[in-house]
C-alpha positions in Angstrom: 0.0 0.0 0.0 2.6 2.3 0.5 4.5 2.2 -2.5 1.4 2.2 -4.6 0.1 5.8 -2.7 4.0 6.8 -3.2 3.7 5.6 -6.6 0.9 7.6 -7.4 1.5 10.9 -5.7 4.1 10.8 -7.8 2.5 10.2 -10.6 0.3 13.4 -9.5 3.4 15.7 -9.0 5.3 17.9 -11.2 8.2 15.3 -10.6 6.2 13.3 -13.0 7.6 15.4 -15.6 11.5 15.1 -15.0 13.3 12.9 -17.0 12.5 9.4 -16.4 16.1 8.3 -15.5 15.7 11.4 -12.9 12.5 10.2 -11.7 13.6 6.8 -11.2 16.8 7.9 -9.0 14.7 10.1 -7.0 12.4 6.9 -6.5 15.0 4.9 -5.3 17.0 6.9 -3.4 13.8 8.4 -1.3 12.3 7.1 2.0 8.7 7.3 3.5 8.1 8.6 6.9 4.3 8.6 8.2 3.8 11.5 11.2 0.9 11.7 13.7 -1.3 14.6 13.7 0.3 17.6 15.3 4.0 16.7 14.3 6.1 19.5 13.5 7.5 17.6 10.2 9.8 21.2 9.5 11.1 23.6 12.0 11.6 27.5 10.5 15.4 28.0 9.3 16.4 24.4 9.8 18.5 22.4 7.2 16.7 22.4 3.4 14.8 19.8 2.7 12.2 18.5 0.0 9.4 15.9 0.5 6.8 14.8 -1.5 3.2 14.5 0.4 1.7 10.8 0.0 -0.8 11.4 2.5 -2.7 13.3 4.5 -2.9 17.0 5.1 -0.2 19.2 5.8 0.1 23.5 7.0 2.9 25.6 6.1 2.8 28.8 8.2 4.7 31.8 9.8 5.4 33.0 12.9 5.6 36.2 13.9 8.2 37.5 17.2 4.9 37.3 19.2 4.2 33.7 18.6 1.8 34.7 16.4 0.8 31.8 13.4 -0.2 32.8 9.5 -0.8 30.2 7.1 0.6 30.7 4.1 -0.2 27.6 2.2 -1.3 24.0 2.9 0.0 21.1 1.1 -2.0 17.8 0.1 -0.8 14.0 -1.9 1.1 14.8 -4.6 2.2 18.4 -3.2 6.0 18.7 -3.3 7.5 20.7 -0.3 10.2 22.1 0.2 11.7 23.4 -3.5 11.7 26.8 -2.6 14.4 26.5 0.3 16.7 24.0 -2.3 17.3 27.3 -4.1 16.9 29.9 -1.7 18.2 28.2 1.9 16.9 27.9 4.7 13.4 29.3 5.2 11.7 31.0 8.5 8.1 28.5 7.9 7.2 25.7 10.0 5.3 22.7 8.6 2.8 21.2 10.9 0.8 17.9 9.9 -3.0 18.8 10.1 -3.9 15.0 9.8 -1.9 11.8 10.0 0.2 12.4 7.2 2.9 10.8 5.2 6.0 12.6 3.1 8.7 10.3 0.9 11.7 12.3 1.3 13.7 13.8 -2.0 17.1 13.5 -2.6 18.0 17.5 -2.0 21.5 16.6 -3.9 20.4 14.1 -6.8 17.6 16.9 -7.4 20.0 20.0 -7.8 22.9 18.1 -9.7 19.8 17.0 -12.1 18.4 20.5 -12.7 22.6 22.2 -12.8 23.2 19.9 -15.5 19.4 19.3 -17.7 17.5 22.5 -18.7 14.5 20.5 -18.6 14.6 19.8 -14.8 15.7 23.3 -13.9 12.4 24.3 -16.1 10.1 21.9 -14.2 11.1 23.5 -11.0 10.4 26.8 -12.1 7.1 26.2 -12.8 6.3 24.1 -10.0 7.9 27.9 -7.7 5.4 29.7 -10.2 2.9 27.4 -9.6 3.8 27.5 -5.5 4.2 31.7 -5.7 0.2 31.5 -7.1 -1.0 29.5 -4.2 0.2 31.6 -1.5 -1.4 34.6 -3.3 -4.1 32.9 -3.5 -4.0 32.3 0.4 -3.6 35.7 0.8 -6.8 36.6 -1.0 -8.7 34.3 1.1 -7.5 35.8 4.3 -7.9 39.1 3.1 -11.0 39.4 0.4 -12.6 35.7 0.9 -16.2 35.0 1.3 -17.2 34.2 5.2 -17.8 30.8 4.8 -14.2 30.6 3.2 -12.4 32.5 6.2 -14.9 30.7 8.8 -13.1 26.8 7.4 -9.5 28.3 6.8 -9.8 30.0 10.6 -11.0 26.7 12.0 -8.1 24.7 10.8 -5.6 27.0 11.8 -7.4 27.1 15.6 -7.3 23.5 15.2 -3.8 23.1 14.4 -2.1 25.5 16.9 -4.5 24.0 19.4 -2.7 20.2 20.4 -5.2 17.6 21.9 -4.6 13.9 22.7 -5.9 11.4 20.4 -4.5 13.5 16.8 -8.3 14.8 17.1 -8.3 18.1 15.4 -10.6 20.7 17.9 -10.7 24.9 17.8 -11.5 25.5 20.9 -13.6 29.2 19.6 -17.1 30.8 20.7 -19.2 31.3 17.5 -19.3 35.4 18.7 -15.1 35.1 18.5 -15.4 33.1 15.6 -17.6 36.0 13.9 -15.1 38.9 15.2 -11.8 37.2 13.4 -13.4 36.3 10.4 -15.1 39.7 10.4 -18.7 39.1 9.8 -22.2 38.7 12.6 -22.7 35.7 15.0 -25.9 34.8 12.9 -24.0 34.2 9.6 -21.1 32.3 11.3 -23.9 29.7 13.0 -25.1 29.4 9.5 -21.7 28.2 7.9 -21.3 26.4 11.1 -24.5 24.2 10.8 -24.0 24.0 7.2 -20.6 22.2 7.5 -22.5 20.3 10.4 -24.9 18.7 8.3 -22.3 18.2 5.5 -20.4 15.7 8.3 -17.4 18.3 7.7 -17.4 19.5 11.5 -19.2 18.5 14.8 -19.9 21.0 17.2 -20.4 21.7 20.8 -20.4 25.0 23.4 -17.6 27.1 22.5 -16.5 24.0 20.5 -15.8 22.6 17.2 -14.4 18.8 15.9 -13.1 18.7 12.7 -14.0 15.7 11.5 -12.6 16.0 8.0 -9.9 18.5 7.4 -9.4 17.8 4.1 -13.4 18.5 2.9 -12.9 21.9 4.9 -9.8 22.4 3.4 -11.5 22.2 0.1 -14.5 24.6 1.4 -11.1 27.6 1.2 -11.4 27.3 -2.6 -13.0 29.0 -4.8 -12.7 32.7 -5.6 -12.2 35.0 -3.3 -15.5 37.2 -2.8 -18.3 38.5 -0.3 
C-alpha cells in the first residue's frame, strides 16, 4: 500500500515530468516517513529539505516575534514541499501535519545536480515555484478578500492546528461570537456556515466547541474565488 500511494502521488506531481532516469533515481533513493497529527514535520530556518506529500494534510505557516501563526499555504498527496528552500536556503516556515500524514523524502542533492546539468529539470522547478508563488497569493486573498464561509473553514483549521489535543483529534476551541469577530462578519452568519458544514459531516460541534472531523473536505471549502 505504501509504494502504490508513493507511486501515485508521484505520478500526480510535477516530478512526474523530470526525465524518467531522474525520476527513477529520485524513486529509489527516497524514503517514507508517516507522522501523527500535530507533528512539526519542518522547524523554521532548519536544514533544506524537499518531501513529496503521500498522505494526509499538511500546514505551512509563519510565525511572527509574538508567537503569532499565518498560514501561508497547505500542502496535500502529490504536493512537493520544500523546493523553494533547495534554491533559496533555509526558510523561516514551520510545517505542521494537520492530519496523520505521510511525506517520501527527496534526494535534495540528486535533485539539484539534475536540474545544474538538464535544462529541462531546472524548467520543471520553475514552474512548479510559479505554480507554488500562485498558491500563497491565493492564500492571501482568502485571508484578506474571501467569502465568510471561506475564512470561517480556513480559521477553523488554523485554531485547530495551533491547538494540540490527545488522540491526533483536530478541535478549535472558539465561541461562535469570537469566531464572527476574526473572520469579520455577525454571529448569525457564522452559526449558519457552522451548521451547514455540520450537516455536510465536515465538523461537529459543541459550546464554544468545534471537531473537525474532515480537514481535508474543509480544506477544500477555502477554494473557490475570493469574494463576499
Amino acid at each position: 500500500m505504501a509504494d502504490r500511494e508513493v507511486d501515485d502521488a508521484l505520478a500526480h506531481s510535477f516530478l512526474a515530468d523530470l526525465p524518467p532516469e531522474v525520476v527513477g533515481r529520485l524513486r529509489a533513493e527516497g524514503e517514507r516517513t508517516d507522522y501523527p497529527a500535530g507533528t512539526t514535520v519542518y522547524r523554521a530556518n532548519s536544514d533544506p529539505r524537499a518531501a513529496l506529500v503521500v498522505a494526509g494534510l499538511l500546514r505551512v505557516y509563519l510565525t511572527s516575534a509574538e508567537g503569532r501563526q499565518v498560514t501561508v499555504r497547505y500542502a496535500r498527496p502529490g504536493d512537493v514541499l520544500g523546493i523553494a528552500v533547495l534554491v533559496g536556503g533555509p526558510a523561516s516556515v514551520g510545517v505542521d501535519a494537520v492530519e496523520p500524514s505521510g511525506l517520501f523524502r527527496i534526494s535534495s542533492r540528486t535533485l539539484t545536480a539534475a536540474a545544474r546539468r538538464d535544462p529541462r529539470v531546472s524548467w520543471a522547478i520553475a514552474e512548479e515555484l510559479n505554480r507554488r508563488l500562485y498558491e500563497v497569493l491565493e492564500q492571501a486573498a482568502v485571508n484578506a478578500f474571501g467569502s465568510v464561509r471561506q475564512r470561517v473553514a480556513a480559521h477553523l483549521l488554523d485554531l485547530a492546528s495551533t491547538q494540540r489535543h490527545p488522540r491526533d483529534r483536530l478541535i478549535a476551541r472558539v465561541s461562535q461570537q469570537d469566531l464572527a469577530d476574526a473572520v469579520g462578519s455577525v454571529r448569525e452568519v457564522v452559526a449558519r456556515v457552522l451548521r451547514d458544514f455540520r450537516v455536510a459531516g465536515i465538523v461537529a460541534t459543541a459550546a464554544d466547541t468545534v471537531v473537525i472531523l474532515d480537514a481535508a473536505r474543509l480544506h477544500a471549502e477555502t477554494a473557490g474565488p475570493a469574494g463576499l
